[in-house]
N, C-alpha and C positions, 0 to 999 in steps of 0.2 A: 512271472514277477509279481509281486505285491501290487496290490492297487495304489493308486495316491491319493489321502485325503486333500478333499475340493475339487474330487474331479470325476467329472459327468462317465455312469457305466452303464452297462445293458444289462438288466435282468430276464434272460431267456425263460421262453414258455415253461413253466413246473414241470410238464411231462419231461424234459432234459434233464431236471433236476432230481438225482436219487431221492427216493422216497428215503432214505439214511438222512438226510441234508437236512442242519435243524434249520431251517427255513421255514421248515413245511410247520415249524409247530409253533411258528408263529403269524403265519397269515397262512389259509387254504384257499381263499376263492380265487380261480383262472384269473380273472382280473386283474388280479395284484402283478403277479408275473407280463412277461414280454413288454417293458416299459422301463424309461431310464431311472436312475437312481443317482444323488451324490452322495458318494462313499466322504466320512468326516474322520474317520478313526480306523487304521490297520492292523492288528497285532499277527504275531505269529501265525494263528490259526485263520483265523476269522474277520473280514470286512463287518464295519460298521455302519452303516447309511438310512437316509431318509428317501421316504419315495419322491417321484417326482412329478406332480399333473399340469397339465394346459389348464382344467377348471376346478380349483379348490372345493368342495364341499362346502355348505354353506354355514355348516354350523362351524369348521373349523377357519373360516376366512371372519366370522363373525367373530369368536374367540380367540382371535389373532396368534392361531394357531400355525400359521405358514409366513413365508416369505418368497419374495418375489425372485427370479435368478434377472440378473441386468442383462445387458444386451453388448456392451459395450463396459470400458474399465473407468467411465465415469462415473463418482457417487451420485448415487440419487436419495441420500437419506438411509434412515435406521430402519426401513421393510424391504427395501431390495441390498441383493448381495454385486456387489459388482465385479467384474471378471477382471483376470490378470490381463496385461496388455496383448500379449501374444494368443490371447483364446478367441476361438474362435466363438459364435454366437449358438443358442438353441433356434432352430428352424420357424418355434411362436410361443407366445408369451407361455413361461414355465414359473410353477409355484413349487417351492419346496414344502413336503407336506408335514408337521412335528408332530404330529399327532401319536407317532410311535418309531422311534426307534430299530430299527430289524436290523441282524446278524446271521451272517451265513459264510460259509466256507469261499475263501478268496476263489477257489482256482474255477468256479460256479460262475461268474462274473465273465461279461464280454465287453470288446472293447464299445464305445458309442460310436457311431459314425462320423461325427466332429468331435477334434479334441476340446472341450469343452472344460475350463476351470476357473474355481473360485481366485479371486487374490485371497494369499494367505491373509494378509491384514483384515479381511474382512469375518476373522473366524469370532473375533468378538464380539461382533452382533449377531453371531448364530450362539454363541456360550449365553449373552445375557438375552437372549430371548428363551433360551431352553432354559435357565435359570427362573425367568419370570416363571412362567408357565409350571415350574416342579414349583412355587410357591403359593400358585394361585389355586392347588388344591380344586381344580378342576376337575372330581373323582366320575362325573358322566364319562367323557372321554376320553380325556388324555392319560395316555398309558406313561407312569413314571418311571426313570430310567433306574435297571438295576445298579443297586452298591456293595461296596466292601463294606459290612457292617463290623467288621473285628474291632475296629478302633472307636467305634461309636461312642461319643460322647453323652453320659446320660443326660437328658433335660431336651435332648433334640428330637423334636414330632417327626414321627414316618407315617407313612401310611401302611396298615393293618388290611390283608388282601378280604374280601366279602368272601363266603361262598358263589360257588357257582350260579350264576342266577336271579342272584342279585341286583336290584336297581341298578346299584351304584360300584363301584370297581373297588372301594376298600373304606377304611374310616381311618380320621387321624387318630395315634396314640403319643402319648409321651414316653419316652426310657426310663425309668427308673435306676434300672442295673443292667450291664453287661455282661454276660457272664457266655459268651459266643459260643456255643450257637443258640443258647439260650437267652434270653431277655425278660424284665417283668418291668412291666408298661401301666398304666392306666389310662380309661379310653377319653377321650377330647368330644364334648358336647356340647354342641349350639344351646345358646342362651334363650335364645327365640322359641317360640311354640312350645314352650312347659307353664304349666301352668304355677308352678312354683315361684317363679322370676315373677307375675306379674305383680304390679304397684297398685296398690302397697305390699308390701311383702307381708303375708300370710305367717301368723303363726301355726298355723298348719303343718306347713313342708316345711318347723324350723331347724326338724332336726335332720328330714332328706339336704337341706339345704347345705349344714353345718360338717357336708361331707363332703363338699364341693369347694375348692377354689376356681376364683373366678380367674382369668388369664386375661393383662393387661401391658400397655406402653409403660405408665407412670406409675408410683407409688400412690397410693392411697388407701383410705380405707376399707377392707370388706365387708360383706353383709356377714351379721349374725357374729358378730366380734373375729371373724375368720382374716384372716393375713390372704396377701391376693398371690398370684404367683407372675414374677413378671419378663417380660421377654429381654434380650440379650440386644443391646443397641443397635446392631447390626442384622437382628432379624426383620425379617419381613413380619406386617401384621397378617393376622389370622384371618381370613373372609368373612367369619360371621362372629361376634360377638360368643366368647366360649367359656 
Protein backbone atom coordinates (compact mmCIF):
# COMPACT_ATOMS: atom_id res chain seq x y z
CA UNK A 1 0.00 0.00 0.00
CA UNK A 2 0.99 3.70 -0.52
CA UNK A 3 2.95 5.25 2.16
CA UNK A 4 1.04 8.17 4.01
CA UNK A 5 2.24 11.71 3.92
CA UNK A 6 3.39 12.69 7.73
CA UNK A 7 4.17 9.55 8.60
CA UNK A 8 7.39 8.24 10.11
CA UNK A 9 9.31 5.24 7.54
CA UNK A 10 12.25 3.21 7.42
CA UNK A 11 14.76 3.65 4.82
CA UNK A 12 16.62 0.08 4.56
CA UNK A 13 20.49 -0.36 4.25
CA UNK A 14 21.22 0.66 0.11
CA UNK A 15 22.53 -2.79 -0.30
CA UNK A 16 18.58 -3.94 -0.29
CA UNK A 17 17.89 -1.34 -2.46
CA UNK A 18 18.42 -2.06 -6.55
CA UNK A 19 21.14 -0.37 -7.80
CA UNK A 20 17.91 0.44 -10.63
CA UNK A 21 16.21 2.54 -7.61
CA UNK A 22 16.64 6.41 -8.34
CA UNK A 23 17.41 6.77 -4.82
CA UNK A 24 20.88 5.90 -5.52
CA UNK A 25 21.33 8.98 -7.70
CA UNK A 26 20.49 11.06 -5.30
CA UNK A 27 22.34 10.39 -2.15
CA UNK A 28 25.22 7.47 -2.37
CA UNK A 29 26.86 7.46 1.10
CA UNK A 30 25.88 4.24 3.43
CA UNK A 31 24.92 6.81 5.92
CA UNK A 32 22.01 8.22 4.29
CA UNK A 33 20.22 4.77 4.27
CA UNK A 34 19.04 2.44 7.35
CA UNK A 35 17.54 5.51 9.12
CA UNK A 36 13.82 6.99 9.46
CA UNK A 37 12.41 9.25 7.11
CA UNK A 38 8.89 11.34 6.91
CA UNK A 39 7.37 10.77 3.73
CA UNK A 40 5.29 14.40 2.96
CA UNK A 41 4.01 13.62 -0.64
CA UNK A 42 2.91 10.08 -2.36
CA UNK A 43 2.20 9.84 -6.05
CA UNK A 44 1.61 6.96 -8.13
CA UNK A 45 5.10 5.96 -8.42
CA UNK A 46 7.27 7.54 -6.04
CA UNK A 47 7.47 8.53 -2.08
CA UNK A 48 8.54 11.93 -1.43
CA UNK A 49 10.34 12.49 2.06
CA UNK A 50 12.94 14.39 4.22
CA UNK A 51 15.54 12.64 6.10
CA UNK A 52 15.40 12.38 9.63
CA UNK A 53 18.35 12.82 12.53
CA UNK A 54 18.69 12.91 16.41
CA UNK A 55 21.62 15.71 15.47
CA UNK A 56 21.03 18.30 12.74
CA UNK A 57 24.30 19.49 11.16
CA UNK A 58 25.44 22.52 12.14
CA UNK A 59 25.22 24.60 9.34
CA UNK A 60 21.81 23.45 8.60
CA UNK A 61 20.26 23.94 12.28
CA UNK A 62 22.14 27.42 11.91
CA UNK A 63 20.26 28.13 8.67
CA UNK A 64 17.23 27.04 9.87
CA UNK A 65 17.15 24.43 7.74
CA UNK A 66 15.20 21.56 9.87
CA UNK A 67 12.50 21.32 12.20
CA UNK A 68 11.98 19.73 15.25
CA UNK A 69 9.27 16.33 15.32
CA UNK A 70 7.32 16.94 18.86
CA UNK A 71 6.83 14.59 21.19
CA UNK A 72 3.53 14.75 21.91
CA UNK A 73 0.14 16.58 19.93
CA UNK A 74 0.93 19.67 21.88
CA UNK A 75 1.98 23.02 19.84
CA UNK A 76 5.09 24.07 20.81
CA UNK A 77 5.53 26.84 18.21
CA UNK A 78 6.46 27.32 14.39
CA UNK A 79 9.99 24.90 14.67
CA UNK A 80 8.53 21.88 16.08
CA UNK A 81 5.92 19.77 14.08
CA UNK A 82 3.54 18.41 16.59
CA UNK A 83 2.04 14.73 16.30
CA UNK A 84 -1.59 13.77 15.69
CA UNK A 85 -3.29 12.53 19.05
CA UNK A 86 -3.12 8.94 18.49
CA UNK A 87 0.81 8.82 17.41
CA UNK A 88 2.75 7.44 18.98
CA UNK A 89 6.39 9.26 19.99
CA UNK A 90 10.13 9.02 18.34
CA UNK A 91 12.30 7.06 20.94
CA UNK A 92 14.75 10.80 21.27
CA UNK A 93 14.79 14.11 20.15
CA UNK A 94 14.17 13.87 16.16
CA UNK A 95 14.96 16.80 13.53
CA UNK A 96 13.58 16.84 10.16
CA UNK A 97 16.30 17.46 7.94
CA UNK A 98 15.26 20.24 4.54
CA UNK A 99 18.07 20.37 3.22
CA UNK A 100 17.06 18.29 0.32
CA UNK A 101 14.15 16.69 -0.58
CA UNK A 102 14.62 12.66 -1.84
CA UNK A 103 12.32 10.39 -3.93
CA UNK A 104 12.27 7.02 -4.41
CA UNK A 105 10.00 4.11 -5.28
CA UNK A 106 7.11 3.57 -2.62
CA UNK A 107 7.44 -0.31 -2.30
CA UNK A 108 11.54 0.36 -1.16
CA UNK A 109 10.11 1.85 1.96
CA UNK A 110 9.63 -0.22 5.47
CA UNK A 111 7.41 0.25 8.04
CA UNK A 112 9.05 2.25 11.45
CA UNK A 113 8.79 0.52 14.53
CA UNK A 114 6.20 3.04 15.99
CA UNK A 115 3.58 4.33 14.14
CA UNK A 116 4.77 7.76 14.24
CA UNK A 117 2.61 10.92 12.50
CA UNK A 118 2.45 14.42 11.75
CA UNK A 119 -0.94 16.22 12.43
CA UNK A 120 -2.10 17.11 9.12
CA UNK A 121 -2.66 20.67 10.39
CA UNK A 122 0.65 20.94 10.94
CA UNK A 123 1.78 20.66 7.01
CA UNK A 124 1.77 24.46 7.02
CA UNK A 125 4.73 25.05 8.73
CA UNK A 126 6.60 22.54 6.76
CA UNK A 127 5.09 24.51 3.22
CA UNK A 128 6.16 27.89 4.77
CA UNK A 129 9.34 26.92 6.02
CA UNK A 130 10.20 25.08 2.59
CA UNK A 131 8.94 28.25 1.07
CA UNK A 132 11.18 30.39 2.99
CA UNK A 133 14.11 28.60 2.36
CA UNK A 134 13.42 28.21 -1.80
CA UNK A 135 13.48 32.15 -1.18
CA UNK A 136 16.38 32.64 0.76
CA UNK A 137 18.61 31.56 -2.32
CA UNK A 138 20.77 29.70 -0.10
CA UNK A 139 22.82 28.29 -3.32
CA UNK A 140 25.80 26.62 -0.69
CA UNK A 141 23.33 24.13 0.38
CA UNK A 142 20.15 23.85 -0.06
CA UNK A 143 19.17 21.85 -2.77
CA UNK A 144 15.87 23.56 -4.44
CA UNK A 145 12.99 21.54 -5.12
CA UNK A 146 12.19 20.34 -8.69
CA UNK A 147 9.29 22.17 -10.84
CA UNK A 148 6.88 22.15 -13.69
CA UNK A 149 8.30 24.76 -15.63
CA UNK A 150 5.56 24.61 -18.72
CA UNK A 151 3.55 27.33 -17.27
CA UNK A 152 6.37 29.54 -16.08
CA UNK A 153 5.60 32.89 -15.96
CA UNK A 154 8.23 35.22 -17.36
CA UNK A 155 9.64 37.88 -14.88
CA UNK A 156 10.05 34.89 -12.20
CA UNK A 157 13.92 34.11 -10.88
CA UNK A 158 14.91 30.45 -10.91
CA UNK A 159 18.03 29.23 -10.20
CA UNK A 160 20.40 28.39 -13.24
CA UNK A 161 22.27 24.91 -12.21
CA UNK A 162 26.60 25.69 -11.80
CA UNK A 163 28.59 23.06 -13.45
CA UNK A 164 29.82 20.42 -11.73
CA UNK A 165 32.27 21.69 -9.16
CA UNK A 166 31.32 24.58 -8.61
CA UNK A 167 31.38 26.52 -5.41
CA UNK A 168 28.07 27.11 -5.45
CA UNK A 169 24.87 24.93 -6.64
CA UNK A 170 23.55 27.46 -9.33
CA UNK A 171 22.96 31.36 -9.98
CA UNK A 172 19.69 33.15 -10.04
CA UNK A 173 18.41 34.16 -13.66
CA UNK A 174 15.27 36.05 -14.69
CA UNK A 175 12.74 34.45 -17.56
CA UNK A 176 12.43 36.50 -20.25
CA UNK A 177 10.37 33.92 -22.44
CA UNK A 178 9.03 30.59 -22.26
CA UNK A 179 9.11 28.73 -24.95
CA UNK A 180 9.38 25.02 -22.83
CA UNK A 181 11.72 23.31 -22.94
CA UNK A 182 13.37 26.31 -24.01
CA UNK A 183 13.82 29.55 -22.10
CA UNK A 184 15.82 33.01 -22.56
CA UNK A 185 16.74 34.38 -19.30
CA UNK A 186 19.23 37.05 -18.25
CA UNK A 187 21.57 36.39 -15.39
CA UNK A 188 20.88 38.21 -11.61
CA UNK A 189 24.06 39.97 -10.25
CA UNK A 190 25.01 41.16 -6.82
CA UNK A 191 25.46 44.93 -6.59
CA UNK A 192 28.19 44.50 -4.06
CA UNK A 193 31.88 43.76 -4.95
CA UNK A 194 31.91 45.45 -8.60
CA UNK A 195 33.62 47.94 -8.88
CA UNK A 196 31.22 49.82 -11.15
CA UNK A 197 28.56 50.35 -8.30
CA UNK A 198 30.93 52.01 -6.21
CA UNK A 199 30.18 55.98 -5.07
CA UNK A 200 30.45 57.95 -6.86
CA UNK A 201 29.49 56.30 -9.83
CA UNK A 202 32.17 56.41 -12.36
CA UNK A 203 31.90 57.51 -15.53
CA UNK A 204 33.98 54.92 -16.49
CA UNK A 205 31.62 51.80 -16.29
CA UNK A 206 28.85 54.32 -17.64
CA UNK A 207 28.20 52.46 -20.45
CA UNK A 208 28.94 48.54 -18.68
CA UNK A 209 26.43 50.21 -16.39
CA UNK A 210 23.67 51.38 -18.75
CA UNK A 211 23.20 47.65 -19.36
CA UNK A 212 22.20 46.72 -16.18
CA UNK A 213 18.82 47.25 -14.43
CA UNK A 214 18.98 47.57 -10.91
CA UNK A 215 16.18 45.25 -9.20
CA UNK A 216 14.03 46.96 -6.44
CA UNK A 217 10.77 47.02 -3.78
CA UNK A 218 9.82 50.67 -4.82
CA UNK A 219 9.85 52.92 -7.76
CA UNK A 220 12.52 55.19 -8.30
CA UNK A 221 15.00 56.42 -10.03
CA UNK A 222 17.83 54.50 -11.89
CA UNK A 223 21.40 55.17 -12.30
CA UNK A 224 22.51 56.45 -15.66
CA UNK A 225 18.95 57.62 -16.74
CA UNK A 226 17.98 53.74 -16.72
CA UNK A 227 14.20 52.64 -15.38
CA UNK A 228 14.84 49.96 -12.41
CA UNK A 229 12.96 46.77 -12.63
CA UNK A 230 10.69 46.10 -9.85
CA UNK A 231 9.46 43.19 -7.80
CA UNK A 232 5.70 41.92 -7.75
CA UNK A 233 4.13 42.71 -4.06
CA UNK A 234 4.01 39.51 -3.20
CA UNK A 235 7.65 38.52 -3.72
CA UNK A 236 10.12 37.93 -1.49
CA UNK A 237 13.20 40.30 -1.51
CA UNK A 238 16.41 39.26 -3.08
CA UNK A 239 19.39 38.50 -0.40
CA UNK A 240 21.72 40.76 -1.80
CA UNK A 241 21.30 43.99 -3.31
CA UNK A 242 21.07 43.04 -7.44
Amino acid sequence: KAPKAGKVYYLPAGNLVPGTSIVHAQKRQEGFFRHPVLVVLADEIYAHFYALTRIPPVAVRDLKMCLRMGRTSVDEGPDVLKLAKDSGPMAHETWVNLEQRFKMEQHYLMDWSVDVRVDPVERFKLLDRVDWLEAEQNRYIYKPLPRDLRALIPGTVLMLKNPRGSATLGAPVVILENQFPRFRFLRIKEVGNNPMWDEPLSERFSRSRRNCLVIERNPRPGHDGTPVMLLTAESPDLREPS
